[in-house]
N, C-alpha and C positions, 0 to 999 in steps of 0.2 A: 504493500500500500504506500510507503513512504516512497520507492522508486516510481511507482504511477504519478505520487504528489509532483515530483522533482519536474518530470518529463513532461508533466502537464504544464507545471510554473515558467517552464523553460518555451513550449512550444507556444502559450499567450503570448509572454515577454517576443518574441518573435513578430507574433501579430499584432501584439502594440504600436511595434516600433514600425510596421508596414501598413499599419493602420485600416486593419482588418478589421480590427474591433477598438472598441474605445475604452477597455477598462479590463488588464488582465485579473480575472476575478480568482484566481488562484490562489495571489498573496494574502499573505494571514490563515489559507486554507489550515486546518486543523484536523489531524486524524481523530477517533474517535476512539476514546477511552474503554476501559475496562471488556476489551474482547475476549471473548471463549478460547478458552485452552484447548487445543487439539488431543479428541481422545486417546489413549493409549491403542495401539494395535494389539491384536490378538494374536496369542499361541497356543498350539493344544499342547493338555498337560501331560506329563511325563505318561501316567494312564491311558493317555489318548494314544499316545506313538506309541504305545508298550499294544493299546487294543488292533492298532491298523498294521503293528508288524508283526503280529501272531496270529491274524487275522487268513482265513482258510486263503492258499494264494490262486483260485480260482475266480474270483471273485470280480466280474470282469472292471480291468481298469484300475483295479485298486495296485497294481504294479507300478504305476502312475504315479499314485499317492505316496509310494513309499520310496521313488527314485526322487522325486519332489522335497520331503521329508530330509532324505538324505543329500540331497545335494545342495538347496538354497537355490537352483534353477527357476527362471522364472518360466510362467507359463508356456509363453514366444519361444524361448528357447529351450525349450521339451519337447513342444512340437517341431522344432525346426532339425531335430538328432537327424543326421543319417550316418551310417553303417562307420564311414570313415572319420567322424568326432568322436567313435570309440575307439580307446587306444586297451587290446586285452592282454597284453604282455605287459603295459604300465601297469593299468588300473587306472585309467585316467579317462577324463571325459575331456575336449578341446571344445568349449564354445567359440565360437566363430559365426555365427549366424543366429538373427529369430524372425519368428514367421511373424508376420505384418498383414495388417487389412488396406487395400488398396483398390478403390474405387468396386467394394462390395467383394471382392478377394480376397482370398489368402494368398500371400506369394513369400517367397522369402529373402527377406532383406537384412541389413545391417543391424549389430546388435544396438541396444539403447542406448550406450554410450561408448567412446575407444574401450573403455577401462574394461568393459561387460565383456571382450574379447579376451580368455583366457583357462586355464587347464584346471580342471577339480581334481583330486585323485577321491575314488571308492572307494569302498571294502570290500569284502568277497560278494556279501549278498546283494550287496544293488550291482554289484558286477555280473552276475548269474542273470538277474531282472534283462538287465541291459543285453544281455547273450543272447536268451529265448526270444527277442524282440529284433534280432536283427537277421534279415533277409536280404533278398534284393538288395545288392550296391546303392541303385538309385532309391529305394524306397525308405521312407519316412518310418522310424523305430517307432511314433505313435501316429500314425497317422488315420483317415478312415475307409472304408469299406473300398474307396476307389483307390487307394491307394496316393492320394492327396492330403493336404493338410488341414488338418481339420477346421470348421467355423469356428470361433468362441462358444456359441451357443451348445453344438453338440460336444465340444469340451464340458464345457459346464453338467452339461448333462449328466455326464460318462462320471465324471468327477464327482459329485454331489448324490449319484446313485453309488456308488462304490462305497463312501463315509458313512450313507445312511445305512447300509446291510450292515455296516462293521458296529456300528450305532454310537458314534462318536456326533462334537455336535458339528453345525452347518457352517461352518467358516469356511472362509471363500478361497480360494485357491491358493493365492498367497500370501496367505496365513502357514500356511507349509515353507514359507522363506522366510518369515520372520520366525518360524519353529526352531528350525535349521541353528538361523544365528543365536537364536536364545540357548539352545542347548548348549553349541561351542563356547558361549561368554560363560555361561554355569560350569562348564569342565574345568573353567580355567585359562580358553585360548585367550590371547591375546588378541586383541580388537584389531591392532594394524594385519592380524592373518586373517580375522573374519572380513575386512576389508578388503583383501588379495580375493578369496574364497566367493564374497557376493558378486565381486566387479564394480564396490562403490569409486564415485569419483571424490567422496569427499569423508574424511574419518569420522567425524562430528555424525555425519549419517548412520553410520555405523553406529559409534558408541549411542548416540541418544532415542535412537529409533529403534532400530532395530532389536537392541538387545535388552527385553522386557522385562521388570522386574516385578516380581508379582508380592505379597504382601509377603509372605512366607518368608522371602527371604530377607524382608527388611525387617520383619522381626528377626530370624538370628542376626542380622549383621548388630544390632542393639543389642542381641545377649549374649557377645562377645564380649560386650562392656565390661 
């Protein structure tokens, strides 16, 4: 808001002086006090990860949820896997692409920022997830029935049916990225590696966003005391 003020102050002063208008009414403008705190984001609880990775692995799509889970991938770029961003002698995933809506499209385009271009390594079991899923050189490791990139909407679908069988609650997709990071900052990583790990461009996003602190743990952090 304070950059819209400026730019607005800036672009009158402008037509002041070209005598567009007769009075930049800008000056003196005043933001407006006491605004809403932005809610905290959600993550599911330790319970919840422990119900979707024990969780019967037929269930269709819920392989989804738990390469999501484990990896901090964002939606774009889950759907955007193909065959050759799995590395299985690493364990490594190489993001380099996500799938993007373009004039009513899916196609695939550039990740969301330079930073988003970069390697996760797995563990065995979203390693194995990621194995059963891959076919076809050229085809999409989630992709749908055509062998295309899926809409959002049939994303959503697939996703929000697979959590309700498991019976965890209804949080939205990337809510499994801010899981992700929550869990790593509770282990103990260091925020500059959850940093590396998301593809933030900026630390502060990292440390203040993403990595949620639920009441539990502010009461022990006080009965350290």
């Amino acid at each position: 808001m304070e950059k819209v003020r400026c730019v607005l102050h800036s672009m009158l002063k402008e037509a002041e002086k070209n005598e567009l208008v007769v009075k930049n009414v800008a000056i003196g403008l005043k933001l407006p006090k006491n605004l809403p705190v932005p809610g905290e984001r959600e993550s599911f609880t330790d319970d919840e990860v422990a119900a979707v990775m024990g969780a019967d692995p037929e269930i269709p799509f819920l392989d989804a949820v738990k390469v999501m889970l484990n990896t901090g991938l964002r939606e774009g770029e889950l759907m955007a896997l193909l065959p050759h961003n799995i590395d299985l002698e690493a364990g490594e995933i190489h993001v380099t692409n996500a799938a993007t809506r373009v004039k009513g499209k899916m196609k695939l385009g550039p990740t969301k920022t330079p930073e988003s271009v970069r390697t996760i390594p797995v563990e065995v079991e979203t390693l194995k997830i990621l194995l059963n899923r891959i076919g076809d050189p050229k085809q999409y490791l989630f992709s749908n029935r055509k062998h295309e990139i899926m809409i959002q909407t049939t994303f959503l679908a697939h996703y929000y049916k697979a959590i309700e069988t498991v019976g965890v609650r209804k949080l939205v997709p990337h809510c499994c990225r801010h899981t992700f990071a929550t869990r790593l900052y509770k282990a103990g990583v260091d925020p500059l590696i959850i940093q590396k790990l998301m593809g933030h461009t900026d630390y502060a996003l990292t440390a203040n966003i993403y990595t949620h602190v639920n009441t539990g743990d502010l009461k022990s952090a006080i009965g350290r005391l």
